[in-house]
PAZAPA-4460 file (N, C-alpha, C; in steps of 0.05 Angstrom, whole numbers, plus 32768, in hexadecimal, padded with zeros to 4 digits):
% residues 217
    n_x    n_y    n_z   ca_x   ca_y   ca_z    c_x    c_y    c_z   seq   type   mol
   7D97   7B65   7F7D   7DA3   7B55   7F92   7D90   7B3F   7F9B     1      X     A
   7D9B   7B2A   7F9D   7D86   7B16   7FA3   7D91   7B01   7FC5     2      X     A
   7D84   7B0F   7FD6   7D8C   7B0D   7FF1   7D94   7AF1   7FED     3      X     A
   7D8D   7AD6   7FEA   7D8F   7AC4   7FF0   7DB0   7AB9   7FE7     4      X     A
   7DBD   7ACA   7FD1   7DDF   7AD1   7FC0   7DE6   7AD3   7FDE     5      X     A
   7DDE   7AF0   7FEA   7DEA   7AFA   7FFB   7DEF   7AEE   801A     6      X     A
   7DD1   7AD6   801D   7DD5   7AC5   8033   7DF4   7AAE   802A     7      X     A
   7DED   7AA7   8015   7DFF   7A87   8013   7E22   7A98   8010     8      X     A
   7E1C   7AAE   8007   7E3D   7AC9   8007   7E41   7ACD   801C     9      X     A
   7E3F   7AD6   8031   7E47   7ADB   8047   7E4D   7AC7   805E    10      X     A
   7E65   7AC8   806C   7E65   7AB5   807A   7E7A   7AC6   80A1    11      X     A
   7E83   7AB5   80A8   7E94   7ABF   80C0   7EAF   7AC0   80BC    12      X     A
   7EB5   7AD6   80BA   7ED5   7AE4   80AD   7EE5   7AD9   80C4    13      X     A
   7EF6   7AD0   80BD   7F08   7AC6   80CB   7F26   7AD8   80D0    14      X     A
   7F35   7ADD   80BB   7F48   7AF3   80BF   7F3B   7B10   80AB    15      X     A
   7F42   7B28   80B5   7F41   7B44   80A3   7F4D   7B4C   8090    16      X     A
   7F4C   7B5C   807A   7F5F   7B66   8071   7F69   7B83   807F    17      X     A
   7F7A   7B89   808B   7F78   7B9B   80A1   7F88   7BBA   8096    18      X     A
   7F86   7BB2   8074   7F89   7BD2   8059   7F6C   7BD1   804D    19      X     A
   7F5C   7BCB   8056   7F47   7BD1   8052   7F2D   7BDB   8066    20      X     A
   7F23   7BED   8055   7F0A   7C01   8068   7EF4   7BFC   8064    21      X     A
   7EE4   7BFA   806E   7EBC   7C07   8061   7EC4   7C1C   8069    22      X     A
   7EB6   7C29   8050   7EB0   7C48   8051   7EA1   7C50   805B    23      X     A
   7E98   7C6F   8060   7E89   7C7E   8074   7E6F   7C72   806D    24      X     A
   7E67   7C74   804F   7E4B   7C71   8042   7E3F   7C59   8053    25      X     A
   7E53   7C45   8050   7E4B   7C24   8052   7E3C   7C22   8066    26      X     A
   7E56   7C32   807B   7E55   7C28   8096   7E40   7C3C   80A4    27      X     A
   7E33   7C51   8098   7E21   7C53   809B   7E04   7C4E   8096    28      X     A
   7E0A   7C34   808A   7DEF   7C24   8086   7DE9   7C13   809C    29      X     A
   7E05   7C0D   809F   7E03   7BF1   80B4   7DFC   7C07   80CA    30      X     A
   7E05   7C18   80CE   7DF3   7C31   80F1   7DDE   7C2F   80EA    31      X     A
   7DD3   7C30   80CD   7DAE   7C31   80D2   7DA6   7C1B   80D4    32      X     A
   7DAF   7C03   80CD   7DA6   7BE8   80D2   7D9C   7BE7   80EF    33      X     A
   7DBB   7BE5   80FD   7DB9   7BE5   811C   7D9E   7BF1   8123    34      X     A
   7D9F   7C14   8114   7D85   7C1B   812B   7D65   7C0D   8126    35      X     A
   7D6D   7C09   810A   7D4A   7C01   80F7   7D4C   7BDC   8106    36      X     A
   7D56   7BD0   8110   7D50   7BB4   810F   7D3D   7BAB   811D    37      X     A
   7D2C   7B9C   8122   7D17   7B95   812A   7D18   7B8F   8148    38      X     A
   7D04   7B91   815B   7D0A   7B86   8174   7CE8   7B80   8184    39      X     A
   7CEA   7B76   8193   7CCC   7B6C   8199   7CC1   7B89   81A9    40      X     A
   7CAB   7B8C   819D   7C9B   7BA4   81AB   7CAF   7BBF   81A3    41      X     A
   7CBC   7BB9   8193   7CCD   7BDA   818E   7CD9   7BE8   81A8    42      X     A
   7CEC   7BCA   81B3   7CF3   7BD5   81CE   7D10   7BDB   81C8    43      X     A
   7D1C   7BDD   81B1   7D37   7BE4   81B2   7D50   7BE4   81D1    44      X     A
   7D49   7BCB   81D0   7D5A   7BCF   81ED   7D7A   7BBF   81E6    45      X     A
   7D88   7BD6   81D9   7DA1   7BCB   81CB   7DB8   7BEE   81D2    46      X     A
   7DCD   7BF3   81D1   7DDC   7C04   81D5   7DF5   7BF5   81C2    47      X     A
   7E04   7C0B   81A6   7E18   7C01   819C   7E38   7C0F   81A3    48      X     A
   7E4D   7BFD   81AD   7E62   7C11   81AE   7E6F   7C09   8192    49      X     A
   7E7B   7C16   8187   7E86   7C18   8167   7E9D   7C1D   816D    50      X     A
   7EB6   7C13   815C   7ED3   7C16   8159   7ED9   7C1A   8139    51      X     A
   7EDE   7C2C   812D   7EF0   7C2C   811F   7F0C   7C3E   8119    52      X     A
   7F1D   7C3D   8135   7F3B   7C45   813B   7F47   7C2C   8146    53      X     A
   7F58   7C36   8146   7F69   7C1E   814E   7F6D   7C19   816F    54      X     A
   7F6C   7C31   8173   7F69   7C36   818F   7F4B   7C31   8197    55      X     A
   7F35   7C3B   8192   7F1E   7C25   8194   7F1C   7C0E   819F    56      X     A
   7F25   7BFD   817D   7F2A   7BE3   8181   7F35   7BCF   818D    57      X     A
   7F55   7BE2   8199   7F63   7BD9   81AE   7F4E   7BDA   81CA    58      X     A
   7F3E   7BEB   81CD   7F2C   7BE5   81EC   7F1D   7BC8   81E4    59      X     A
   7F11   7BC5   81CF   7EF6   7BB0   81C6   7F0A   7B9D   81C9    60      X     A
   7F24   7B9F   81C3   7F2E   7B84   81BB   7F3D   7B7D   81DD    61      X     A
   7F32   7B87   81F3   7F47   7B7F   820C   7F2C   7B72   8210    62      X     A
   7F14   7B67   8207   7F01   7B51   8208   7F0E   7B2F   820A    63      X     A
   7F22   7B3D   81F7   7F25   7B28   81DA   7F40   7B19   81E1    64      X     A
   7F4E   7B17   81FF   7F66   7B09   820B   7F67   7AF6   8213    65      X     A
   7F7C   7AE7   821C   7F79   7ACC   8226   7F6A   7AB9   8217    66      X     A
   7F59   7AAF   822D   7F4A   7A94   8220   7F3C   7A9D   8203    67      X     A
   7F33   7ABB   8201   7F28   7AC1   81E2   7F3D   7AD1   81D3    68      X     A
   7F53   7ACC   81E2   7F6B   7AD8   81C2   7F71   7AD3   81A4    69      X     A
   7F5B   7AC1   819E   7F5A   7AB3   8186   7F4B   7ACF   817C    70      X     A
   7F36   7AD9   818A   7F29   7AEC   8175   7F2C   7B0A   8178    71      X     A
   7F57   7B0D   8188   7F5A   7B21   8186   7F5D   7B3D   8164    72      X     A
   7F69   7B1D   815C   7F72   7B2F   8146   7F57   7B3A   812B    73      X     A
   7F48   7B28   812A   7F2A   7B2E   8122   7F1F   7B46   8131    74      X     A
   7F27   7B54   8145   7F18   7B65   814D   7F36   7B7F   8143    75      X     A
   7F45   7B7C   8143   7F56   7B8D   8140   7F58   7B94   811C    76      X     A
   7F5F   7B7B   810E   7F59   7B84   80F9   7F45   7B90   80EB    77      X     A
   7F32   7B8E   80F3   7F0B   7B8E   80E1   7F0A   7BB1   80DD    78      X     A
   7F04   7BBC   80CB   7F0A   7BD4   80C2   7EEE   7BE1   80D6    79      X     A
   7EDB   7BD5   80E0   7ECF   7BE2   80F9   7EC3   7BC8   810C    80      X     A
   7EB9   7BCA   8123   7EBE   7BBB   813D   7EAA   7BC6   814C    81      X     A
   7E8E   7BB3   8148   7E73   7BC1   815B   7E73   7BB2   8174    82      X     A
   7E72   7BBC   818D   7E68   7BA9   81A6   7E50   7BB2   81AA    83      X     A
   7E38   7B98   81AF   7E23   7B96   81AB   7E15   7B8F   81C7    84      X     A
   7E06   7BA9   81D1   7DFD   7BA2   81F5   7DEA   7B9D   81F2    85      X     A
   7DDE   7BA1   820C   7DC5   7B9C   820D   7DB4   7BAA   8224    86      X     A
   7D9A   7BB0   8227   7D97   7BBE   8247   7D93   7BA2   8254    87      X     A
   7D97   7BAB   8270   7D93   7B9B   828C   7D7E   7BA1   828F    88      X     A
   7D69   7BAC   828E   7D52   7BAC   8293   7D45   7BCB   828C    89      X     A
   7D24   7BC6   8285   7D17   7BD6   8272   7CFE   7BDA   828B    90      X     A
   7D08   7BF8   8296   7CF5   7C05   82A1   7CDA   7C13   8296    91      X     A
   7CC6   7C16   82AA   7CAC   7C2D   8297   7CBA   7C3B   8294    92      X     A
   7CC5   7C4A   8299   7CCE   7C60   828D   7CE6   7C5E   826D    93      X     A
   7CEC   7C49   8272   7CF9   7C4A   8256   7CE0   7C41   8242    94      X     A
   7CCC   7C2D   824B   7CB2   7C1F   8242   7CA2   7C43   822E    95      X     A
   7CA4   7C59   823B   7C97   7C6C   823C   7CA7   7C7F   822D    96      X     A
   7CC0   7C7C   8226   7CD7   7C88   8217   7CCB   7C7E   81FC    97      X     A
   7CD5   7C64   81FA   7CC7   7C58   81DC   7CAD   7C65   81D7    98      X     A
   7C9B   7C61   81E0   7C80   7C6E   81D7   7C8C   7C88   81CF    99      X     A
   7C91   7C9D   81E4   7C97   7CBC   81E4   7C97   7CB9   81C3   100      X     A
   7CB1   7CA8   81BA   7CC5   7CA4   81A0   7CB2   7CA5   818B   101      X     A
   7CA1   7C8E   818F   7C8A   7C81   8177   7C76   7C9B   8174   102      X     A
   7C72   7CAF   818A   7C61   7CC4   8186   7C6A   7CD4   8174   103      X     A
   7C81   7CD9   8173   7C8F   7CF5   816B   7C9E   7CF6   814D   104      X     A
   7C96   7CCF   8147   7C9C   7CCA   812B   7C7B   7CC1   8122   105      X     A
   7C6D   7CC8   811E   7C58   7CC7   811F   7C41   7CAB   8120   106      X     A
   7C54   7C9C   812A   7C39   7C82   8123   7C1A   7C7E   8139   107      X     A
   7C1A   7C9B   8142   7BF9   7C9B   8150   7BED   7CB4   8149   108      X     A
   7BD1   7C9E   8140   7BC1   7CB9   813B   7BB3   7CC8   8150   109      X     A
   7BB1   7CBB   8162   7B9E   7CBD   8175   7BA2   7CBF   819A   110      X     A
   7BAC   7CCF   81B5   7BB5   7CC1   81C6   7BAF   7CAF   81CA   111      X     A
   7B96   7CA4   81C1   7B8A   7C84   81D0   7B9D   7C62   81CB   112      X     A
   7BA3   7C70   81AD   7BB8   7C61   81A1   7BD8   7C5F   81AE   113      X     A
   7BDD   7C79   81B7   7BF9   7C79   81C3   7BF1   7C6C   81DE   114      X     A
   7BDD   7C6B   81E5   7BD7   7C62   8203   7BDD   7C3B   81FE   115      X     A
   7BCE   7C37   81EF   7BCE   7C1F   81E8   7BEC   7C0D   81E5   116      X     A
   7BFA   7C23   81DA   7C08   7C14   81D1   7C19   7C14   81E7   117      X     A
   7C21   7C26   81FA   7C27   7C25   8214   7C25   7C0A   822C   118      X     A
   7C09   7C02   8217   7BFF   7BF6   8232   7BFE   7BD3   822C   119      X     A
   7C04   7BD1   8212   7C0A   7BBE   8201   7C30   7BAC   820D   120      X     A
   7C35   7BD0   820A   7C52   7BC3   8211   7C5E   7BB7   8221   121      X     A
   7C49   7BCB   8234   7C4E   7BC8   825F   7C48   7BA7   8258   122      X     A
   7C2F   7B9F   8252   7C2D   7B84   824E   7C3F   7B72   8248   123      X     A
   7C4F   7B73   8235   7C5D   7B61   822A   7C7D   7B69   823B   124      X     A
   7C84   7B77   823D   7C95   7B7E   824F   7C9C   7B77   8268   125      X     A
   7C83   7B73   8279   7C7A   7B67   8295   7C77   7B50   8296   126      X     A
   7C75   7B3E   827C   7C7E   7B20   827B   7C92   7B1F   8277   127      X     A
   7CA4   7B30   8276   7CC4   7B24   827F   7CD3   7B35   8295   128      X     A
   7CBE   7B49   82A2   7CD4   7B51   82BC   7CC0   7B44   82CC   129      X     A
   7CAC   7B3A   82CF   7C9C   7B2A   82E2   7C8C   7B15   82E7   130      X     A
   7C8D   7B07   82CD   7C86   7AEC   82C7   7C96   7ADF   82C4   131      X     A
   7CA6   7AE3   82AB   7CBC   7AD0   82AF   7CD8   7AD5   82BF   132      X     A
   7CDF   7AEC   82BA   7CF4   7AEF   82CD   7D09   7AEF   82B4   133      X     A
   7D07   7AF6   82A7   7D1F   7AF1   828F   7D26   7B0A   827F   134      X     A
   7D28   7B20   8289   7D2D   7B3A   8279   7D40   7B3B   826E   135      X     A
   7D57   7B32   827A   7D76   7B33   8274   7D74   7B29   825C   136      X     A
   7D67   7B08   8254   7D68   7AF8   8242   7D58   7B05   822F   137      X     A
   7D3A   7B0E   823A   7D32   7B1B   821B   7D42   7B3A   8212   138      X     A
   7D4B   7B47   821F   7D5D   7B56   820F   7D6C   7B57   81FB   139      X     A
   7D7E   7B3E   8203   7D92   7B31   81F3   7D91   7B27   81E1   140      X     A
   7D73   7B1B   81DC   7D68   7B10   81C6   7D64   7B26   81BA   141      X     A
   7D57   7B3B   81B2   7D5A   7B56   81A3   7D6B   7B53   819B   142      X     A
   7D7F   7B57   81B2   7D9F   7B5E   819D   7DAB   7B41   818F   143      X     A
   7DA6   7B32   8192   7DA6   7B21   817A   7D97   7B1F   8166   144      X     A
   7D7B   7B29   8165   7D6E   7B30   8145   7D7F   7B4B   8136   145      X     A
   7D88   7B5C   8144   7D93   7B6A   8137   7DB1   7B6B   8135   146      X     A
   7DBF   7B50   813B   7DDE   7B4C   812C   7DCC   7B3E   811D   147      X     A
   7DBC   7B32   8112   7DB2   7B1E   80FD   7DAC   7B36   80E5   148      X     A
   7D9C   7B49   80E8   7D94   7B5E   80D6   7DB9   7B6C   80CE   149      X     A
   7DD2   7B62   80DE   7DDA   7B76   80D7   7DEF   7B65   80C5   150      X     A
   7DF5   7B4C   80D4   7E06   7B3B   80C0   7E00   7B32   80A0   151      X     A
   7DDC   7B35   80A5   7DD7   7B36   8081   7DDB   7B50   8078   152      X     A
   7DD7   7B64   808A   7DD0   7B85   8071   7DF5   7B7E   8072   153      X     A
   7E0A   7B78   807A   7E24   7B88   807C   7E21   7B6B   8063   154      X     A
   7E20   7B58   8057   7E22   7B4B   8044   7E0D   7B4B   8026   155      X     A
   7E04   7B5F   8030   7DF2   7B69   8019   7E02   7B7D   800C   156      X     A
   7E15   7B8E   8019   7E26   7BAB   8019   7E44   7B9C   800E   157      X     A
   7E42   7B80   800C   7E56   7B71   8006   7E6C   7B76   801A   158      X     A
   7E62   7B7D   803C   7E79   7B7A   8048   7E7C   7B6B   805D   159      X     A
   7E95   7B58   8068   7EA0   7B3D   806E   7E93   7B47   8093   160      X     A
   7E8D   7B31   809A   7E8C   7B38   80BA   7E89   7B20   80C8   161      X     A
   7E90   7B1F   80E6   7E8B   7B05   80FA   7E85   7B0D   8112   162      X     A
   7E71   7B00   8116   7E6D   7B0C   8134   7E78   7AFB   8149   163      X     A
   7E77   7B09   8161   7E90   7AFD   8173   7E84   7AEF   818F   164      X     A
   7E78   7AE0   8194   7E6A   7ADB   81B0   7E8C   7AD7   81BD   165      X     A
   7EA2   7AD6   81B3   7EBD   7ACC   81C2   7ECA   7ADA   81CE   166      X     A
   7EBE   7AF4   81DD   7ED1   7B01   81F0   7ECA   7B05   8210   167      X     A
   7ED9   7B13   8220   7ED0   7B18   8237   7EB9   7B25   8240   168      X     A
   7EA3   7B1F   8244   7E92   7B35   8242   7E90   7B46   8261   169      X     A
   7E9B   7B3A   827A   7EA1   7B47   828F   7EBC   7B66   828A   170      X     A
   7ECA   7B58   8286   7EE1   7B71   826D   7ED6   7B83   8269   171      X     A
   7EC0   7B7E   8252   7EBF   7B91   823A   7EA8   7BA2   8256   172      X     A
   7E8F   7B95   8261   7E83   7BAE   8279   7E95   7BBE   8281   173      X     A
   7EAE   7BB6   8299   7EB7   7BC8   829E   7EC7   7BD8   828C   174      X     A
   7ED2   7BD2   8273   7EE8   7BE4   8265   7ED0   7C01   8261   175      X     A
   7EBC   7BF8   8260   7E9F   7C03   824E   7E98   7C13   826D   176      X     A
   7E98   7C04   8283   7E7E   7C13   8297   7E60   7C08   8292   177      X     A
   7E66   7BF7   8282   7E3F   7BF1   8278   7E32   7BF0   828D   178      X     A
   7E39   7BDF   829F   7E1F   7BD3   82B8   7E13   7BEE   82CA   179      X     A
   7E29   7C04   82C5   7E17   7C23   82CF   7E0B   7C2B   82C5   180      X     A
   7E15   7C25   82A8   7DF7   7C33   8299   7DE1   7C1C   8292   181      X     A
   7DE1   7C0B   829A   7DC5   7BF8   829E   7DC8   7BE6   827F   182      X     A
   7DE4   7BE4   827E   7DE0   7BCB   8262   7DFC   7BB9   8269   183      X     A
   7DF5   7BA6   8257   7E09   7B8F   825B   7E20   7B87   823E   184      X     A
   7E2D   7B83   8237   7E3D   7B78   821D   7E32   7B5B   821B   185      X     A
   7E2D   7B57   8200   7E22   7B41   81F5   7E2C   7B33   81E4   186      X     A
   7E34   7B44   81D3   7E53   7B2F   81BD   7E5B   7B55   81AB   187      X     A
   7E6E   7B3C   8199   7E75   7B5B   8184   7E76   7B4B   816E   188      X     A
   7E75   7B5A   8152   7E6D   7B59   8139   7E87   7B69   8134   189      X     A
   7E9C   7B5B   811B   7EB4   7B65   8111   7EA8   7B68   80F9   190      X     A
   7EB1   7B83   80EB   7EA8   7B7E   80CF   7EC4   7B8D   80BC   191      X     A
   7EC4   7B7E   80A2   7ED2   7B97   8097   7ED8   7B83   807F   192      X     A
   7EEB   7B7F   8071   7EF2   7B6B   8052   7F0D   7B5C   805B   193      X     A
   7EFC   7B40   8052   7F10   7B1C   8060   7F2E   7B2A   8046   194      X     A
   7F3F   7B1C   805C   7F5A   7B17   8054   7F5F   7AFF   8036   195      X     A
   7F70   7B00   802E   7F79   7AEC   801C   7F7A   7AD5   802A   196      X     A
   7F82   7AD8   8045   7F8E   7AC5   8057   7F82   7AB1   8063   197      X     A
   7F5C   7ABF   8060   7F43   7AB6   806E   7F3F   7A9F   8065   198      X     A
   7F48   7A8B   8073   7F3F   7A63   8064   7F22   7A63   805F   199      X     A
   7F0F   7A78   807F   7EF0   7A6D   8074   7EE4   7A73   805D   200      X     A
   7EF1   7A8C   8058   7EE7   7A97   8037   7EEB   7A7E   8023   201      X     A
   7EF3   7A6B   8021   7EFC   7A5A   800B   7EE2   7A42   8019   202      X     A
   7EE1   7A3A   802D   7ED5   7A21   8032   7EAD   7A2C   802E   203      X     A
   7EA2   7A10   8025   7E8D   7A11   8022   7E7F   7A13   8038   204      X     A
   7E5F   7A20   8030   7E4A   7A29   8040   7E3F   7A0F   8041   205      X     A
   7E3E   7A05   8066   7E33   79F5   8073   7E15   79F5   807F   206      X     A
   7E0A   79E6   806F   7DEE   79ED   807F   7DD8   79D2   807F   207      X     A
   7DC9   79C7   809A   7DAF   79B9   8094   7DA2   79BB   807B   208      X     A
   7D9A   799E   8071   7D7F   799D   8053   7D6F   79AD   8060   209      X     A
   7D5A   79B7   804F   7D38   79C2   804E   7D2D   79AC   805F   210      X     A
   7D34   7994   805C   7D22   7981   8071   7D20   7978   808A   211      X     A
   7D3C   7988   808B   7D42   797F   80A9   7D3B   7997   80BA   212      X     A
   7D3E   79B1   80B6   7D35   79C8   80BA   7D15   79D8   80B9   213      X     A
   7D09   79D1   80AC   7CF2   79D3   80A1   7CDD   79C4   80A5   214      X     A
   7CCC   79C6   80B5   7CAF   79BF   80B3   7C96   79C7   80AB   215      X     A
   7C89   79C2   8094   7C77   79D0   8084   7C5D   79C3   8087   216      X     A
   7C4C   79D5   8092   7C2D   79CE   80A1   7C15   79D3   808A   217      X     A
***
């Protein structure tokens, strides 16, 4: 496989084929993606709700009305339907969860090391609940490195997906309850195999030269 096939192959599915499935196997790659994807300081501050019923999808898709009814039927068809949160904010004690985590999979040899890394985090963490003031925003940024890890692995697996910044995201909290449990809705990721019908599948991959993009020091 030569990822770079797989970047210029994949693109934003526009309609589904909605007789077609990913299978259990597949779609259990893309669950390990989600949990393996990268995030600053290994703060995993992401929560996924998953659809694949129809009834599911029918909740994900009361996002997806009115002014975003264009991307009802993309959420209805897509043979599965991730909504992608985020936390509202990352307490010590969740700060102290992660560690717990990193202990018990073994990456310290030493407490001094688990201490450290504790204390590493409080650091970098405390520049965004008290320097900058921007927790909400760096959260969200997580969960955008990991729709990025997931829109390539689901096109590496050769399967079609688009992610959705186009729905209600007030909606989808309450349909969900999120804001009680301390996270917010951020967008959703449709995935599943493009229609015959899909025009973007036919049109060419648009992108900036190397020169205009690229600065080499």
């Amino acid at each position: 496989m030569n990822i770079v096939d797989v970047a210029k192959a994949r693109y934003a599915t526009k309609k589904f084929d909605v007789t077609k499935r990913i299978s259990d196997d597949d779609f259990n790659q893309i669950k390990a993606l989600l949990r393996l994807s990268p995030s600053s300081i290994n703060s995993q501050p992401w929560h996924f709700i998953i659809a694949d019923s129809v009834e599911g999808k029918q909740r994900l898709a009361k996002g997806a009305e009115g002014a975003y009814a264009a991307n009802n039927p993309k959420i209805l068809d897509a043979s599965h339907v991730i909504l992608f949160c985020a936390k509202t904010e990352v307490s010590d004690a969740y700060l102290q969860e992660i560690t717990e985590q990193e202990a018990q999979d073994g990456r310290f040899s030493n407490p001094e090391g688990k201490a450290l890394a504790l204390k590493v985090r409080g650091f970098y963490t405390d520049l965004h609940r008290k320097t900058f003031d921007d927790v909400a925003c760096w959260t969200q940024k997580q969960v955008y490195l990991n729709m990025g890890t997931i829109l390539l692995g689901a096109g590496a697996l050769g399967i079609d997906a688009v992610p959705i910044e186009g729905v209600d995201l007030e909606v989808l909290n309450e349909e969900f309850d999120l804001l009680s449990k301390g996270l917010t809705a951020v967008a959703v990721v449709a995935l599943g195999y493009q229609s015959y019908e899909d025009f973007n599948a036919k049109l060419p991959k648009s992108r900036f030269a190397e020169d205009k993009v690229f600065t080499l020091l």
